[in-house]
C-alpha positions, -999 to +999 in steps of 0.1 A: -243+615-476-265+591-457-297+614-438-290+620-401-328+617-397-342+595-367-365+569-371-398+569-349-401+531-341-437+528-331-443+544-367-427+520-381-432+481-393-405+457-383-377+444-401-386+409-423-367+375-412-345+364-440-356+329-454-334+300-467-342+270-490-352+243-466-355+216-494-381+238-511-403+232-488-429+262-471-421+255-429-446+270-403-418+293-389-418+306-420-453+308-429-457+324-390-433+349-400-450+356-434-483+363-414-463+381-381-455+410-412-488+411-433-505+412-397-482+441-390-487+455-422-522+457-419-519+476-385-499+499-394-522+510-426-555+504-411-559+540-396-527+540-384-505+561-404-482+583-381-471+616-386-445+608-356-436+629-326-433+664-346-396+667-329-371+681-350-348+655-371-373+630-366-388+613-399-425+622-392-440+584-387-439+564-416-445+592-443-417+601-461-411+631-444-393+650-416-401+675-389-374+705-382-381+735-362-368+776-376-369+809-364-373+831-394-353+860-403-350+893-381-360+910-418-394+898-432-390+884-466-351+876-460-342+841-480-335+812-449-316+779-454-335+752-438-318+717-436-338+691-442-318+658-445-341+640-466-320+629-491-336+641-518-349+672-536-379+682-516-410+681-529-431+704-506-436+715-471-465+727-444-466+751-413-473+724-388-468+752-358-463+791-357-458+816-330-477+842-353-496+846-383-467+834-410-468+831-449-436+808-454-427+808-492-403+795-515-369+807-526-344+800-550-365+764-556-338+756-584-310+757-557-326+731-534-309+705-523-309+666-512-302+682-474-310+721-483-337+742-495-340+780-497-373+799-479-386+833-474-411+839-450-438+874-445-429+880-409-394+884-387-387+864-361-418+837-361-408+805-349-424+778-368-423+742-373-427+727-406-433+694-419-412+692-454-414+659-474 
């Protein structure tokens, strides 16, 4: 299943021109093009790495990673789904925003999912936003 995240286009670098043989010769559209992306490149790493717009099912800038916002369960320490949509097996996760002191933990981490995993958190009813790459 393809991920339903959204792309955050500032974040991002542009899309590449595709190049054909022009009797194996190097034009200057192409060589323009070539620099137009390292140039871009170069922007986009220099101090610029995004974390995004921190709205849920947004990839969170051009780190492999997406934002989604939960409301923990009415009983503290109650396992919660959260989708995630990655596409893959999370790796980890961080409190980005909370309503209330919160210790979000893992659950069933062998059950996770390419779009699922399993949490458990110390308090009812926070609200919290977490970054999960």
């Amino acid at each position: 299943m393809a991920s339903q995240l959204k792309d955050v286009p500032d974040a991002l670098v542009g899309g590449f021109p595709a190049f054909s043989e022009t009797q194996d010769k190097f034009t200057s559209l192409m060589a323009q093009a070539v620099t137009s992306a390292i140039r871009a490149l170069i922007g986009k790493a220099n101090g610029k790495i995004s974390f995004g717009n921190g709205i849920p099912g947004y990839r969170a800038g051009n780190v492999d990673a997406a934002y989604w916002d939960v409301l923990t369960p009415g009983v503290a320490d109650t396992e919660f789904i959260v989708r995630h949509d990655l596409g893959r097996v999370p790796v980890g996760y961080q409190v980005v925003r909370a309503d209330r002191s919160v210790n979000i933990y893992d659950s069933s981490y062998g059950s996770w999912t390419e779009q699922l995993m399993f949490l458990k958190a110390s308090v009812a009813n926070a609200s919290v936003k977490l970054m999960i790459w």
